[in-house]
C-alpha positions as CSV (number, residue, x, y, z in Angstrom):
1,X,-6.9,22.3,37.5
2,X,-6.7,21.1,41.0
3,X,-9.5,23.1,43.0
4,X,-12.4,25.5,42.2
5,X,-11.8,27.7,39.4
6,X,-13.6,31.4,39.7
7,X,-15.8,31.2,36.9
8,X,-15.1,34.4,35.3
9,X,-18.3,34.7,32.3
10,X,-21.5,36.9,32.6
11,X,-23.2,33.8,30.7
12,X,-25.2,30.9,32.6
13,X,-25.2,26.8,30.9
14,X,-28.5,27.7,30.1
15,X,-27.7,31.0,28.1
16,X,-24.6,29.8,26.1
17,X,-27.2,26.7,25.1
18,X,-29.7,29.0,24.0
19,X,-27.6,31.0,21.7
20,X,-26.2,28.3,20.4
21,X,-29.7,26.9,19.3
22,X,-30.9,29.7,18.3
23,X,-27.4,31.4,15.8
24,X,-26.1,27.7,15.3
25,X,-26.8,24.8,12.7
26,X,-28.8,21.6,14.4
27,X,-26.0,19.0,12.9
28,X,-24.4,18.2,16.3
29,X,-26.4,16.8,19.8
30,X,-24.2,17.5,22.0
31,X,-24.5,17.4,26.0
32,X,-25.4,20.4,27.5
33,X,-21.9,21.4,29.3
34,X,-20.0,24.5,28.3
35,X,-16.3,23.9,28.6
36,X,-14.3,27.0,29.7
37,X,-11.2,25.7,30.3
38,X,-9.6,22.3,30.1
39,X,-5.8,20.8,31.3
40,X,-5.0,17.4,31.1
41,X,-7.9,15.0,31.7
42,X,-10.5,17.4,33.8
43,X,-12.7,20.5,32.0
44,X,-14.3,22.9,33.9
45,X,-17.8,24.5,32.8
46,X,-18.9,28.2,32.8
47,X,-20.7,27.2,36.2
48,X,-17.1,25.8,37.6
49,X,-18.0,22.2,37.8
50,X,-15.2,20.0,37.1
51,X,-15.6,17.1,35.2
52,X,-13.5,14.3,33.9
53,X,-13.2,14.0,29.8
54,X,-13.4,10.5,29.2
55,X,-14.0,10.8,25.1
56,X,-11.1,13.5,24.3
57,X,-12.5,14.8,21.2
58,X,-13.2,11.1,19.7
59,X,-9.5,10.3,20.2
60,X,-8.1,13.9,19.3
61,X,-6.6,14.7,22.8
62,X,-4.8,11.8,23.9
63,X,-2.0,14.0,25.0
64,X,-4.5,15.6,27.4
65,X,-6.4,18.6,26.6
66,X,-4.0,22.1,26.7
67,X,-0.7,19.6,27.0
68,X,2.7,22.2,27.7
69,X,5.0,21.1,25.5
70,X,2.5,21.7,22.5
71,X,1.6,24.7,23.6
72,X,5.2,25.9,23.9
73,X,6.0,24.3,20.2
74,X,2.5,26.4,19.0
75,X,3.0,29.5,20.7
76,X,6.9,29.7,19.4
77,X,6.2,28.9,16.0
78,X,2.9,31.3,15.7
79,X,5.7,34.1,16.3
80,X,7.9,33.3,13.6
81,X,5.7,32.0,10.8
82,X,2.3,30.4,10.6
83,X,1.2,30.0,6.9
84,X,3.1,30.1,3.4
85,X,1.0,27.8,1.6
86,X,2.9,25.3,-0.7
87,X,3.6,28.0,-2.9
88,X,7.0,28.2,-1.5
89,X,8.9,25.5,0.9
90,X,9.3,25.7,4.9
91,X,11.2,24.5,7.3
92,X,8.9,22.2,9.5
93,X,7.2,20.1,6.8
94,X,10.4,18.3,5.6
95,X,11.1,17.3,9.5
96,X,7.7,16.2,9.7
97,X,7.5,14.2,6.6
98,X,11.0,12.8,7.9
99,X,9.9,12.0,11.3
100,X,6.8,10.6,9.9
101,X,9.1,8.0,8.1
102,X,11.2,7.3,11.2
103,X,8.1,6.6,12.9
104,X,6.3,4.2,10.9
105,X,9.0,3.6,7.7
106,X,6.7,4.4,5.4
107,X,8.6,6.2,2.4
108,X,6.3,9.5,1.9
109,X,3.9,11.7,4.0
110,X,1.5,13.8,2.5
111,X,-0.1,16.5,5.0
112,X,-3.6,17.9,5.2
113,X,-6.3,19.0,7.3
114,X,-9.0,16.8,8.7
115,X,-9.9,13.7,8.8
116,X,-12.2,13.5,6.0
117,X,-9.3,15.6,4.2
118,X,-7.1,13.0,4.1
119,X,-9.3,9.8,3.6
120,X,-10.3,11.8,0.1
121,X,-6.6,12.3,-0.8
122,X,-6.1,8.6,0.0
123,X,-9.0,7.8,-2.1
124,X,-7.8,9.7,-4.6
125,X,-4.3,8.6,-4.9
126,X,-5.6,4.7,-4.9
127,X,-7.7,5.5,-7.9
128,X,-5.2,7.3,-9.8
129,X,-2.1,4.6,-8.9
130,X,-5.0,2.0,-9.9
131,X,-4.9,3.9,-13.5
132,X,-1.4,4.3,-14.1
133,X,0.5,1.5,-12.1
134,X,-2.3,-1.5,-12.4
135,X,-3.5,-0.4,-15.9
136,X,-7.5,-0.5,-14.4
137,X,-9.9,0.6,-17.8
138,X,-10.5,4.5,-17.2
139,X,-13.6,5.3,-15.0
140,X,-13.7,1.5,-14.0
141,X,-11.6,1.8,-10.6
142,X,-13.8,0.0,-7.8
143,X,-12.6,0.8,-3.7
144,X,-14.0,-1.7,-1.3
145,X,-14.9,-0.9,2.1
146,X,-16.9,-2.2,4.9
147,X,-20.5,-1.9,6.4
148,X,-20.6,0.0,9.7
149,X,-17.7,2.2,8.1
150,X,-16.8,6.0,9.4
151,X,-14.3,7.8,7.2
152,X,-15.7,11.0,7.3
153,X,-18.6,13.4,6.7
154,X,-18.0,14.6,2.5
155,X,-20.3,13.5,-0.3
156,X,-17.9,10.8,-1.7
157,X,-17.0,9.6,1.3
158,X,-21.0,9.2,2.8
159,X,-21.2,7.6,-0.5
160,X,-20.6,4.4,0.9
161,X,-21.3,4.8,4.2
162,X,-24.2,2.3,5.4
163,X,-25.8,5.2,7.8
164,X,-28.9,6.0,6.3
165,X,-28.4,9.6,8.8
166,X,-25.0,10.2,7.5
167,X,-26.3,10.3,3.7
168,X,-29.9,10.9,3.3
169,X,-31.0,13.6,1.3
170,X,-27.1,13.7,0.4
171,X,-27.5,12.1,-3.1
172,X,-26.7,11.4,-6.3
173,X,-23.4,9.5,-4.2
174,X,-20.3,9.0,-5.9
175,X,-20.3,5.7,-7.7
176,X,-17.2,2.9,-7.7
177,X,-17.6,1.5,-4.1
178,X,-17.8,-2.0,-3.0
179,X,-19.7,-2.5,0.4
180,X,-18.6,-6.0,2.3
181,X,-19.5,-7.0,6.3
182,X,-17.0,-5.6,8.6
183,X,-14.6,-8.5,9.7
184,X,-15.0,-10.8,7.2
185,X,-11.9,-11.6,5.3
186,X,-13.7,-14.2,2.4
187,X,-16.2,-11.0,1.5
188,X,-13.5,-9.0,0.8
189,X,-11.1,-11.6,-1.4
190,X,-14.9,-12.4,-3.1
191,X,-15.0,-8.4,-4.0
192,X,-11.9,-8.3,-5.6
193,X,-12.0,-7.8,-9.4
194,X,-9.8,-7.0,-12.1
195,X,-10.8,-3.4,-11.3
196,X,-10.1,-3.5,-7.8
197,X,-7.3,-0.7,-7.0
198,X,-7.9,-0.7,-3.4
199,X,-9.3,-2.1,0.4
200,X,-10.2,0.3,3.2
201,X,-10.6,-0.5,6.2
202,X,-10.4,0.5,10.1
203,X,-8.6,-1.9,12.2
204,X,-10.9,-0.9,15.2
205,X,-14.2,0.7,14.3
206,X,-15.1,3.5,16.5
207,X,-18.4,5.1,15.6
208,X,-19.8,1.9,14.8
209,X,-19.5,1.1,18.9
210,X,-15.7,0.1,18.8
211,X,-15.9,-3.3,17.2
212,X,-13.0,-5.0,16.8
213,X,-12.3,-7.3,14.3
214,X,-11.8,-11.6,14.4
215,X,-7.7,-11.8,15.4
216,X,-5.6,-12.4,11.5
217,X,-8.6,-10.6,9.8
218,X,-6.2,-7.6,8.6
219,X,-3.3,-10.3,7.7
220,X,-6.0,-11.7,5.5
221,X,-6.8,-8.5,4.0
222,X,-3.4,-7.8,3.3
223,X,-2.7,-11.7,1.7
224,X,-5.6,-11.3,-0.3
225,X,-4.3,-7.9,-1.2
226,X,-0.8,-8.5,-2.7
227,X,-2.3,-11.6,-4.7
228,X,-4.1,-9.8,-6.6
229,X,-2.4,-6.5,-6.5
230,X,-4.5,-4.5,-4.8
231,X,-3.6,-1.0,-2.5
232,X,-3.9,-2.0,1.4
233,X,-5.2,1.3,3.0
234,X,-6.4,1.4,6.7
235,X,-7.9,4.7,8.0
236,X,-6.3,5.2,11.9
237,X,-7.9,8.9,12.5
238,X,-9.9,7.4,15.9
239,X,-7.8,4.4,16.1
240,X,-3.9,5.6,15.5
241,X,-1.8,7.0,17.8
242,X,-1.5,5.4,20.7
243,X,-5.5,4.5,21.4
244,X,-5.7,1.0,21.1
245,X,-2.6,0.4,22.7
246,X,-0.2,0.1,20.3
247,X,0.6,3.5,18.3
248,X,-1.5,2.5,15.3
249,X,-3.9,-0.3,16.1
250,X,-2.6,-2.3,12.7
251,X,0.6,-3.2,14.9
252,X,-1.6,-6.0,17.4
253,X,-1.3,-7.7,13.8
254,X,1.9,-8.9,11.6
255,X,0.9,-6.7,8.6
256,X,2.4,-3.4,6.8
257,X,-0.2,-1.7,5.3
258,X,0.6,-0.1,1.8
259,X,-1.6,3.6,4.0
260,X,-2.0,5.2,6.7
261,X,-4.7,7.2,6.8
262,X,-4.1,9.5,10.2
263,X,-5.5,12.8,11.9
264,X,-7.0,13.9,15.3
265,X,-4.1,13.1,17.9
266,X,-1.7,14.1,15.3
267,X,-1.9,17.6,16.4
268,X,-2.9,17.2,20.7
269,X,-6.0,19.0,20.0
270,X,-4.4,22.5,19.1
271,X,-5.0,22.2,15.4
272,X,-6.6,20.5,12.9
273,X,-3.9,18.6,10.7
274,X,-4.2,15.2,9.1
275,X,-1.9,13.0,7.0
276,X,-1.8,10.1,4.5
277,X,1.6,8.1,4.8
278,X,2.1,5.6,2.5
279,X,4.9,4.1,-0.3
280,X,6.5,6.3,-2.9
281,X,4.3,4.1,-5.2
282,X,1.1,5.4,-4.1
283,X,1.7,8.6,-3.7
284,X,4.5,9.1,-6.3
285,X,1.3,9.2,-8.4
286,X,0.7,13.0,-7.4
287,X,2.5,15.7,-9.9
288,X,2.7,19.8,-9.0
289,X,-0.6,21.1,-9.5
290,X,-3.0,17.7,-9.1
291,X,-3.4,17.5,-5.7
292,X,-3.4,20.3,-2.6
293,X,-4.8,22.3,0.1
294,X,-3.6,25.9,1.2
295,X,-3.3,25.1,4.5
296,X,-1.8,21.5,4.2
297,X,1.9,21.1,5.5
298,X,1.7,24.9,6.9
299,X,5.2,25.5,9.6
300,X,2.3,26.1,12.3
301,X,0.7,22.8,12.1
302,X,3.7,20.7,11.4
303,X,5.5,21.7,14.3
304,X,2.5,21.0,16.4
305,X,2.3,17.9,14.8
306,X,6.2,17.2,15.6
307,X,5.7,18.1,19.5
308,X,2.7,15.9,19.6
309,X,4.4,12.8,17.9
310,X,7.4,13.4,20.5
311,X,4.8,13.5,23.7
312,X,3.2,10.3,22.6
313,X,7.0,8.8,22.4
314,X,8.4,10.4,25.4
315,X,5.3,10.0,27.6
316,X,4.6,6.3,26.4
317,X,1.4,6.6,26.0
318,X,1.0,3.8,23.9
319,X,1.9,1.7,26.8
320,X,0.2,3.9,28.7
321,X,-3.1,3.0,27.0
322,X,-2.5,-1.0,27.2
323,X,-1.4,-1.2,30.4
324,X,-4.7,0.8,32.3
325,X,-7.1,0.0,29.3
326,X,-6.9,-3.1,30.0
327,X,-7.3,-2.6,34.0
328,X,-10.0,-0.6,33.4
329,X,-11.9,-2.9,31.1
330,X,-11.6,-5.7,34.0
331,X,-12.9,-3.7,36.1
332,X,-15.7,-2.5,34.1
333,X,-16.3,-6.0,33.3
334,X,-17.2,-7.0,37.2
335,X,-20.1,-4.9,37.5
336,X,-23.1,-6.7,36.9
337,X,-26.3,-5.2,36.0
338,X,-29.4,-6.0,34.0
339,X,-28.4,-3.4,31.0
340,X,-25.3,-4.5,30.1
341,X,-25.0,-6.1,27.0
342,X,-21.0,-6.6,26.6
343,X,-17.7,-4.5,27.3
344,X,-15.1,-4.4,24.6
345,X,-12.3,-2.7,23.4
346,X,-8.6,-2.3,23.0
347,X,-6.3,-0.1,25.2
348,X,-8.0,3.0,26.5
349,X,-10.6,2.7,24.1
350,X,-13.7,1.0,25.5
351,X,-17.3,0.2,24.3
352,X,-20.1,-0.3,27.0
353,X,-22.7,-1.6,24.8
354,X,-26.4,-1.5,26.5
355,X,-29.7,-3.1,26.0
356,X,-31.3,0.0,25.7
357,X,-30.3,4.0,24.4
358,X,-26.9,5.1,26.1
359,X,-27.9,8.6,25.8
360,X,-29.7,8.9,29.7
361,X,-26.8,7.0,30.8
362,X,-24.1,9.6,29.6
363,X,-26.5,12.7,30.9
364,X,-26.2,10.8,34.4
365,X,-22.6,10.4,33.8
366,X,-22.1,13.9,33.4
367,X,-24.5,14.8,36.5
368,X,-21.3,12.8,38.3
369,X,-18.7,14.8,36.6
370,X,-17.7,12.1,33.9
371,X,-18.2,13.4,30.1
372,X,-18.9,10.5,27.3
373,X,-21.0,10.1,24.6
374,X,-23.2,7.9,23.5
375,X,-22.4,5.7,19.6
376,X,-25.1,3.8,17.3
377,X,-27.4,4.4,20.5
378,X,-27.0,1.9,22.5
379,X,-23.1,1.6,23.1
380,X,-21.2,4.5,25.9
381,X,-17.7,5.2,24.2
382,X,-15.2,5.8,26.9
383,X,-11.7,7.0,25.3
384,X,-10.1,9.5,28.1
385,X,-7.1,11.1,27.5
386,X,-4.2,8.6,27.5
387,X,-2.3,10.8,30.5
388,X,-4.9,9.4,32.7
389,X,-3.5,7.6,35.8
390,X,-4.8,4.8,37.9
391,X,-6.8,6.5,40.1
392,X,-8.5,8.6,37.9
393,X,-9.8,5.4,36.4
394,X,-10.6,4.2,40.0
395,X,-12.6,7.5,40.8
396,X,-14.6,6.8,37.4
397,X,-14.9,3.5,37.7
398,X,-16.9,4.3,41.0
399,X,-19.4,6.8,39.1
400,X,-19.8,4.2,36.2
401,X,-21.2,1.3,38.6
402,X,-22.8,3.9,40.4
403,X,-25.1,4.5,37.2
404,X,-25.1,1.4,35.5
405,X,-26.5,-0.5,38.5
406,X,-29.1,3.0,39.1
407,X,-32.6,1.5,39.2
408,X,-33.6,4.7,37.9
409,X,-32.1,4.1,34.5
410,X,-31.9,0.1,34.7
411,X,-35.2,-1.0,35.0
């Protein structure tokens, strides 16, 4: 996308927005750009402005938006078979549930959808291993989870989030949650009971303004864990994959987690397919006709899944994101102005949090051709794909200070 595009729509910004507003449901505020086209980190609206993606569909793209070899592995598989539901067997979930293993050597996969998708088959495993393998009472199984928590949008699963916007009006919630402050091991080895079948957590949490954690707090999570026997599930949807620098963020830790909850980069952005990996324990709990999804472990999104684990491996992306997350946090770090509160984060996943709403601060942003979004208000998430090069981050870094120093917005 080097260049001008020609723009090629009879639709202006302004157009697209209002048709959107006017045929569409209000559950989304996004910026007002209308992507046309995207290839690797740049997008280009329906005016043919370019601009740089610096969130990647919260950690969905971090093989780039519209990466080749994905779209060669998509394009060849939608031409031979696409769907079969698990009615019958195909050819491309067994080499995914076996490259899954070789990946991570956990002992089985189970495939799905979203996000939330596979956080509920997680959940629902841990309380049905919590029945048969730990002997909890029927109805008694109790999860615990932390405040500040983003697993996903369904009822259960808002249930015990600690957004009041995520899960008012949503009510009654599903009961048998334990809610504990994020990053403190003790609260978590207080919550344990006899009825305790598992601990969820994210090792970096995203949409709470990517917090990260006090250094040992998952290896305290997972001692307090096997003492008392007690499923060890971290959710790595935003987090997994190469974002924090390592290819799930669990590895800056010495820990092995009894689930994986994963998703978003798991397909590069062409399709939506999620995952739970775990032991043959856990999910050994599942018989034929307990547990599915029509579309889970379809040939199409299995080999996209495939092609998109072998980028991140082949690319190095993980290193990738370590090696220039951290140079662009430094650099982030020397500009000085009267707004910023702290800059965190882990690889290419950074947090700018402000003393006051993000939200003007990523409109100017995208008036200089950088997209982010604002989290809880007051933090910019910056998460660009992790093809990005070093200067790309230079030629950001350069509109950043340019608008965090802006008087305009500053004072």
């Amino acid at each position: 996308m080097k260049g001008k595009a020609e723009v090629g729509t009879s639709l202006t910004t302004a157009e697209y927005v209002e048709m959107e507003e006017r045929y569409g449901a209000f559950n989304y505020d996004p910026l007002n750009v209308v992507v046309k086209e995207a290839r690797g980190v740049w997008v280009e609206d329906v005016e043919g402005k370019k601009y740089m993606d610096c969130l990647a569909a919260y950690s969905a793209l971090n093989q780039g938006h519209c990466h080749p070899a994905i779209l060669e592995t998509m394009l060849a598989q939608a031409r031979r078979v696409t769907l079969t539901s698990r009615a019958f067997r195909n050819e491309q979930l067994p080499l995914l549930c076996r490259d899954m293993h070789e990946m991570t050597g956990m002992e089985m996969t189970l495939p799905m959808n979203s996000g939330a998708e596979a956080v509920e088959t997680a959940l629902k495993a841990a309380r049905r291993w919590g029945y048969e393998k730990k002997g909890i009472p029927r109805d008694k199984a109790e999860i615990i989870v932390c405040d500040g928590n983003f697993h996903g949008r369904t009822i259960t699963i808002v249930s015990f989030t600690t957004e009041d916007a995520y899960r008012r009006g949503f009510g009654p919630y599903t009961p048998g949650f334990k809610v504990v402050p994020y990053g403190d091991a003790e609260a978590i080895r207080q919550a344990i009971t006899d009825n305790t079948c598992a601990v969820m957590v994210e090792p970096i949490q995203g949409e709470a303004g990517i917090i990260i954690p006090p250094k040992g707090y998952l290896e305290e999570i997972q001692a307090a864990c096997r003492k008392n026997n007690v499923l060890f599930m971290l959710d790595e949807i935003q987090s997994g994959l190469g974002r924090s620098g390592k290819l799930f963020a669990y590895m800056h830790e010495d820990v092995r987690p009894d689930a994986i909850i994963c998703g978003k980069a798991l397909s590069g952005g062409y399709y939506p397919v999620s995952a739970v990996i775990a032991s043959r324990e856990m999910l050994g709990v599942f018989k034929p006709g307990e547990h599915g999804s029509t579309f889970g472990g379809n040939p199409l999104a299995c080999a996209v899944a495939r092609t998109a684990l072998r980028v991140l491996r082949d690319e190095k992306l993980s290193e990738r994101s370590a090696e220039l997350g951290a140079y662009f946090m430094e650099r982030l770090k020397t500009i000085e102005s009267p707004v910023i509160r702290e800059v965190r984060g882990r690889g290419l996943w950074i947090g700018v949090e402000l003393t006051k709403s993000a939200r003007p601060f990523c409109e100017a942003l995208m008036e200089e051709g950088i997209l982010c979004k604002e989290t809880h208000d007051t933090v910019i998430r910056i998460a660009p794909p992790l093809i990005i090069d070093r200067e790309d981050l230079d030629w950001a870094f350069e509109r950043f200070k340019k608008v965090l120093t802006s008087p305009g917005l500053t004072t």
